[in-house]
N, C-alpha and C positions, 0 to 999 in steps of 0.2 A: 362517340365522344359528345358530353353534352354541350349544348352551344353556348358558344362564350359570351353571347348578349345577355344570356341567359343569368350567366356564372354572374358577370357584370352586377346586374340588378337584384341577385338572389336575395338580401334579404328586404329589397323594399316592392318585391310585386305585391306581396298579401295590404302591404300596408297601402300600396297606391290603390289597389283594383276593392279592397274590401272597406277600407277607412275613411276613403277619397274619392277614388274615379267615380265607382258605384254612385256614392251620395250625390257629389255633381254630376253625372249624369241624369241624375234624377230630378234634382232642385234648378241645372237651368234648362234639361228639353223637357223634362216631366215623365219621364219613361224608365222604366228598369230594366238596364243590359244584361244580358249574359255574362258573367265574368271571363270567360273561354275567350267571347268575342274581346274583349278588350284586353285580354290579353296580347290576342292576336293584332291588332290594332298598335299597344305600344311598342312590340316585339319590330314593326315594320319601322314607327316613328324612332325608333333609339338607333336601329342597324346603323353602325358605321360612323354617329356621331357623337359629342360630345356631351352628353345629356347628365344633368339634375332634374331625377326625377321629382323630388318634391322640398318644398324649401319653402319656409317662414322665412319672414325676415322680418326686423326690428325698427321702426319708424322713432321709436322710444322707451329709453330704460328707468320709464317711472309710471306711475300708474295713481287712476284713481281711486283704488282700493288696497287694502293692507294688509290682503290674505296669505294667515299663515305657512300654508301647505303649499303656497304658487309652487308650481313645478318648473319655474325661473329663478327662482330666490331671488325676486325682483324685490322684496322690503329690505332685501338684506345685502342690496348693490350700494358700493361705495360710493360709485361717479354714475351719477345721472342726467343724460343728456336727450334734448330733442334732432333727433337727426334733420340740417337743412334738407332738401328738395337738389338739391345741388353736391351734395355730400352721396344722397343715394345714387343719384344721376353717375356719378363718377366709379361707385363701387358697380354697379351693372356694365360699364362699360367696358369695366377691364376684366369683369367675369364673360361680358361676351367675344372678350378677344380669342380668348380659348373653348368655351363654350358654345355650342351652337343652338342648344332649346332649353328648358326649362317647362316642365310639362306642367308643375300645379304649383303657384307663388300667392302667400296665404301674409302680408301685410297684414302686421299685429303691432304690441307696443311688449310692455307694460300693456297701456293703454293708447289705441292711435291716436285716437281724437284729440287727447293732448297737443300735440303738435302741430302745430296752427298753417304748418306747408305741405299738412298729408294732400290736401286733396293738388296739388303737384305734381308731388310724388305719385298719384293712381294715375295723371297723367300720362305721366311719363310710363308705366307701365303698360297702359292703353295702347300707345305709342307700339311699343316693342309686341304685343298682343298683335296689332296689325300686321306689323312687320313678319309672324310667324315666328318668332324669338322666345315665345310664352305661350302655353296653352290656354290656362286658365287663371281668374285671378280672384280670390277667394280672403277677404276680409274678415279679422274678427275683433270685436269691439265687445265690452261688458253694457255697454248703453245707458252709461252713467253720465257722459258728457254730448250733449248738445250739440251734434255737427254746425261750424259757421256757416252761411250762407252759400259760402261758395263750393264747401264740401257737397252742402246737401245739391248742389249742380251733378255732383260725377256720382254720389253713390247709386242712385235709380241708373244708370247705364245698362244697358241688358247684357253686358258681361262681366258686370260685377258680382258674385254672390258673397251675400253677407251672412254670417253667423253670431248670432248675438247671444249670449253665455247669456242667462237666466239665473240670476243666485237670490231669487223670491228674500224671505225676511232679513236675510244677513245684507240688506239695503237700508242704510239711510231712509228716514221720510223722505229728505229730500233726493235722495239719489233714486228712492222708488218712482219719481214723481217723472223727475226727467225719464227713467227708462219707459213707460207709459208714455208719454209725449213723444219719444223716437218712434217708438213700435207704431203710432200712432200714425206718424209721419209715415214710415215706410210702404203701412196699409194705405193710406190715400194715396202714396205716388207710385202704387204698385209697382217698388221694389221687391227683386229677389231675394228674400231672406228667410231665415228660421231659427227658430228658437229651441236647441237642443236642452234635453234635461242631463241637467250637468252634474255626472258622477266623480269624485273625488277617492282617488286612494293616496294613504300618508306615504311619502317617499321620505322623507325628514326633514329637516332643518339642518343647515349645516353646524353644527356645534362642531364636530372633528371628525380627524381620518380614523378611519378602521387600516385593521392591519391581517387585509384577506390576502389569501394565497394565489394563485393564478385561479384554479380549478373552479373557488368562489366568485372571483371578481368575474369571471365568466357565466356565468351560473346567476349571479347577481344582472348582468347584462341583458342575457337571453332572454331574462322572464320582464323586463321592467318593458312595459306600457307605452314609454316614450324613448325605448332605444330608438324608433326610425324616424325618430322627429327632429329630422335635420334644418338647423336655420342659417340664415346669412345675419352676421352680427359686424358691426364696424366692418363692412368689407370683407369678410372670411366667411366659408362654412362648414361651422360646429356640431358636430354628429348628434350632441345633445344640449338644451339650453345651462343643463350647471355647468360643462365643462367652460361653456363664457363665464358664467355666472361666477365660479371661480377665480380666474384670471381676474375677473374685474375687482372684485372683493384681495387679492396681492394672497392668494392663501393655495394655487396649483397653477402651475402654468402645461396648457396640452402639450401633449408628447405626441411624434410620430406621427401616424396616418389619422387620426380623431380628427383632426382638423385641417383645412385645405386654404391655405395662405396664396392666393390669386396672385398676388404683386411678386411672388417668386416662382410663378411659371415661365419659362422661355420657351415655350413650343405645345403646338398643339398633342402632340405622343408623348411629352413630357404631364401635360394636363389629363392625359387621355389613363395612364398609368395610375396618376396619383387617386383619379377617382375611383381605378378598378382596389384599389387599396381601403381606398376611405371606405365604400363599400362592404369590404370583407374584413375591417374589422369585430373583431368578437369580444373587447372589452374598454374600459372608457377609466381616464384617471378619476373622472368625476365619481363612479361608483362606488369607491371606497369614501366617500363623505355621506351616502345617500344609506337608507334602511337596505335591509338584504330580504329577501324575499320572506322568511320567515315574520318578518317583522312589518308589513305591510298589513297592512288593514283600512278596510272600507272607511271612509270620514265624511262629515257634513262637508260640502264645497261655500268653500271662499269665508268659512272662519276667519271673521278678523281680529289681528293681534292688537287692535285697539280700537274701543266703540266711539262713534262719533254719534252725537245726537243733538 
């Protein structure tokens, strides 16, 4: 029989051990593991408990840029807020009531920077990092906003790693200017960070629903890029950023196991269940707003749907 930790995580090993682990292992000891080995590594860490293997979460639903293609439909979010420091503090505590680890937490926005009480917030994850509640904590900024002073304190932390999206021309002068000046910054306080070249494919724009059949919306699912890009949004976590993105826009509300509503767990077997669910889903309400696989195609990254200059 194959093993149930196993069944558990089926479809987020490739994506934690080839997308993620690999990478951080690389960018904070500097070394390239075995994938075998870390296999075998998280197979010991998950046994027996309540684990998210990996999870964004949203510090803010707005941003400093107006790219068409965000694979958030963050230009096209109704209600845009900066989440207090006190706001997240609260959504992790009632995810650790029933949760016991959280192996990669990737603090993004929109844009973080935004949010004038992120570096709080990375405290507080710091916090829980010690505690062994967190493996790792992995940031990602477009490096268009200017960390405050008090930010630029937490991000050089040596367990922080930062990934800063690179979208060369489709920059503002002045947004080109600031990101040079961060990058800048992070090389003098020898910060862990990097600079990925950042490929875009078109998932769509939500204009409207398609009217796929089971065989499709799965099919649709399987092949999309960011099915295992699970985040923690207002306290929940949603299997994909449109099926928030949705909800938030009043145009689908998630159905069923896609999403994992914390404040209505009453027990740790009761939490332990829902995630063997959320896991082994194989289709997403948000798919039928998104392109189908046919209709994807490679695109410039971070197109914006209006120039500033």
């Amino acid at each position: 029989m194959e093993n149930k930790e196993i069944v558990y995580f089926k479809h987020f090993w490739e994506h934690i051990l080839y997308k993620q682990m690999l990478e951080i292992e690389q960018r904070y000891f500097g070394k390239v593991s075995l994938a075998t080995d870390l296999y075998d590594e998280l197979r010991v860490k998950f046994e027996g408990k309540n684990v998210i293997a990996f999870a964004d979460f949203s510090v803010a639903t707005a941003c400093s840029l107006n790219c068409k293609a965000c694979t958030q439909w963050m230009p096209y979010l109704k209600n845009r807020k900066l989440f207090s420091a006190q706001e997240v503090h609260g959504w992790f505590e009632n995810i650790f009531q029933w949760v016991d680890y959280i192996h990669i937490v990737s603090p993004f926005g929109g844009e973080a920077f935004l949010n004038p009480e992120f570096a709080d917030i990375l405290e507080d994850m710091l916090i829980y990092q010690k505690e062994g509640k967190i493996g790792y904590i992995r940031l990602v900024t477009n490096g268009t906003v200017f960390p405050d002073e008090k930010l630029q304190k937490m991000l050089c932390n040596p367990n922080i790693l930062i990934l800063v999206s690179n979208y060369g021309d489709r920059l503002t002068d002045r947004q080109a200017e600031t990101y040079q000046k961060f990058i800048a910054f992070l090389k003098e306080h020898n910060c862990k960070y990097y600079e990925p070249e950042m490929e875009w494919t078109d998932l769509g724009v939500p204009k409207g629903k398609k009217e796929l059949n089971e065989q499709q919306r799965k099919a649709s699912f399987s092949s999309c890029f960011i099915r295992d890009c699970a985040g923690i949004y207002e306290g929940n976590l949603y299997h994909c950023p449109r099926v928030y993105a949705l909800e938030n826009m009043g145009m689908e509300c998630s159905k069923g196991d896609e999403v994992v509503r914390f404040d209505e767990i009453h027990s740790r077997e009761e939490m332990r269940e829902k995630l063997e669910r959320f896991y082994e889903v194989e289709e997403l309400s948000a798919c039928q707003w998104c392109n189908v696989p046919e209709e994807r195609v490679g695109i410039p990254a971070a197109e914006q749907i209006l120039t500033y200059k």
